[in-house]
C-alpha positions as CSV (number, residue, x, y, z in Angstrom):
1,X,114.4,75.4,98.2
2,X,111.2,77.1,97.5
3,X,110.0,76.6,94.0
4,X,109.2,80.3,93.5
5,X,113.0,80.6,94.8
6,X,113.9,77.5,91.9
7,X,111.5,79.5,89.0
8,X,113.6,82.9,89.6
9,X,117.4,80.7,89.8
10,X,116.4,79.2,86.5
11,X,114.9,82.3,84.7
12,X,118.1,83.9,85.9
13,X,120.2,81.5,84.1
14,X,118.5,81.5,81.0
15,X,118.4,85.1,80.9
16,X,122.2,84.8,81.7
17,X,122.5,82.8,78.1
18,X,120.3,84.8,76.0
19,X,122.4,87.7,77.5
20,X,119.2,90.0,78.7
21,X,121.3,92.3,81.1
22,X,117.9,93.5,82.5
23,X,116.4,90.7,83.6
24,X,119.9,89.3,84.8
25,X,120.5,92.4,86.6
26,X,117.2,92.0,88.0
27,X,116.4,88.9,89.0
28,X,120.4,88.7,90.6
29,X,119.0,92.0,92.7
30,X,115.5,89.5,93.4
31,X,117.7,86.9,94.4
32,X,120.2,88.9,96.8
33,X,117.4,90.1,98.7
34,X,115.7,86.6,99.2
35,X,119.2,85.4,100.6
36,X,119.1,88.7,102.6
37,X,115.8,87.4,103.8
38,X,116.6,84.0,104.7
39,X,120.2,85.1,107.3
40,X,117.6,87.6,108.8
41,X,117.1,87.1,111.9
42,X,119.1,84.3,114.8
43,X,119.5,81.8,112.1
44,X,119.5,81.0,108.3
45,X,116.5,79.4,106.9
46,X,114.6,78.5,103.5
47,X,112.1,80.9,103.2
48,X,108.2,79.4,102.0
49,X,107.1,81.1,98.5
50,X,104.3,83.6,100.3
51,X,107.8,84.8,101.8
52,X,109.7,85.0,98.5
53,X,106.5,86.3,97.1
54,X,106.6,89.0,100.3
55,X,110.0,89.7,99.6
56,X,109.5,90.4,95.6
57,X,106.9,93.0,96.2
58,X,108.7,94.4,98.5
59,X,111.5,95.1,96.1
60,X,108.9,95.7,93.2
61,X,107.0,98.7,95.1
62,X,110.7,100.1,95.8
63,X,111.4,100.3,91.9
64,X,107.8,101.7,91.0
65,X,108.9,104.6,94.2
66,X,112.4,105.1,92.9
67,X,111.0,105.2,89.2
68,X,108.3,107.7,90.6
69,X,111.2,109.9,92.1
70,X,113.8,109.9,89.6
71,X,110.5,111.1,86.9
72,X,110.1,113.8,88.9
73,X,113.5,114.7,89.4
74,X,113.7,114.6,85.5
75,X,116.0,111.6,84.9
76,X,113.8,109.7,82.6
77,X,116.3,107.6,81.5
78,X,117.2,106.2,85.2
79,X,113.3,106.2,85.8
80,X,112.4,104.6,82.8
81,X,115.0,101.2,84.3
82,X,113.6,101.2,87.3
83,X,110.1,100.7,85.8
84,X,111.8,98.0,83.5
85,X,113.4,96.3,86.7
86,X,109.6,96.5,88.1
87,X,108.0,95.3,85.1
88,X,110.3,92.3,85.3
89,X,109.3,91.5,89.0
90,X,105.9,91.7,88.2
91,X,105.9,88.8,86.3
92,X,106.3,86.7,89.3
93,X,104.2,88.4,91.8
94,X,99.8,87.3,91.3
95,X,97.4,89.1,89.4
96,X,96.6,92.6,90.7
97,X,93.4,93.3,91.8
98,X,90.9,95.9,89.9
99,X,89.5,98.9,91.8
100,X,85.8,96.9,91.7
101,X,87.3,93.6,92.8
102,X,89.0,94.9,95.5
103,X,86.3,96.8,97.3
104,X,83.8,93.7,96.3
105,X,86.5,91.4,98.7
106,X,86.8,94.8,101.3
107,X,83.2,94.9,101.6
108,X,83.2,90.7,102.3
109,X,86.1,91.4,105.0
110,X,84.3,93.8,106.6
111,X,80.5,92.6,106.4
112,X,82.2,88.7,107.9
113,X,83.8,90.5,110.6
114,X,81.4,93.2,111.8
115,X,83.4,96.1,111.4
116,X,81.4,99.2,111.0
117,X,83.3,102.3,112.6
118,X,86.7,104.0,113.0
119,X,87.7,102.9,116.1
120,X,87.8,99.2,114.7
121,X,90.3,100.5,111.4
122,X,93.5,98.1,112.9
123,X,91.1,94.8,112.8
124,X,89.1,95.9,109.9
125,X,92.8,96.3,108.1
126,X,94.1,92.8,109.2
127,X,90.9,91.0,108.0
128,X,91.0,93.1,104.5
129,X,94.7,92.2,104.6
130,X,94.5,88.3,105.0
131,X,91.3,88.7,102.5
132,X,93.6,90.1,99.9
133,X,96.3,88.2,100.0
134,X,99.1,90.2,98.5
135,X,96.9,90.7,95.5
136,X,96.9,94.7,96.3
137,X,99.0,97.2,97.7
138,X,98.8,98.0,101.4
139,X,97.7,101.7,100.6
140,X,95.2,100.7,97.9
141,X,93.7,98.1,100.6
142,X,93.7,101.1,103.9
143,X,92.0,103.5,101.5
144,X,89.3,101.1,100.7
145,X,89.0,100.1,104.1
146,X,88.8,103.8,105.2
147,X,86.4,104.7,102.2
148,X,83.7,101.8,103.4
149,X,84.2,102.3,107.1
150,X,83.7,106.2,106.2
151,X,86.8,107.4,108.4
């Protein structure tokens, strides 16, 4: 079992005795997912922690879109628990990166790989991708990569 896997089972179960329906709630949805994760496919399989870590902000950028549409459908009060469910996850996904740091390690993907122009986005993208390492949002990293390649 991964240890990210472990860290989520046990905060689960103490969150289970100290009776925090939130984080219980959440972090059983965290944990259905992950097993969701692991029968995917021809067979079941332990999944690493970059794929439980893949899996969680997956399920983290779903609550920060739900919470986005239920605000601007006016339910506040369904919105505001699907931002609590997300501010849960967070705590097990890496430190985001700031606007500057992220176009400081675009700029490094790009100048290492030689990408200068539009028609080279896709392998301009995959090298920003692997330089970021989950540490930004797929959107945040295109629109830097767009923004420095001028497309």
């Amino acid at each position: 079992m991964s240890t990210l896997k472990d860290r989520l089972t046990a905060d689960m179960r103490t969150a289970l005795k100290a009776r925090d329906e939130l984080t219980t709630s959440t972090l059983r949805m965290a944990l259905a997912a992950v097993g969701t994760a692991e029968v995917a496919g021809k067979a079941k399989r332990e999944l690493t922690d970059d794929e439980v870590l893949a899996v969680l902000t997956k399920e983290a950028k779903k609550r920060r879109e739900a919470a986005a549409a239920f605000a601007d459908a006016g339910r506040t009060e369904q919105a505001a628990k699907e931002s609590a469910e997300g501010e849960v996850l967070e705590r097990y996904l890496p430190q985001q990166l700031s606007d500057e740091e992220l176009a400081d390690v675009v700029a490094g993907a790009l100048a290492a790989g030689g990408f200068t122009g539009k028609a080279q986005m896709g392998p301009a993208m995959k090298a920003a991708q692997a330089a970021v390492a989950g540490r930004a949002e797929g959107g945040r990293v295109a629109g830097e990569v767009r923004r420095q390649l001028a497309v």
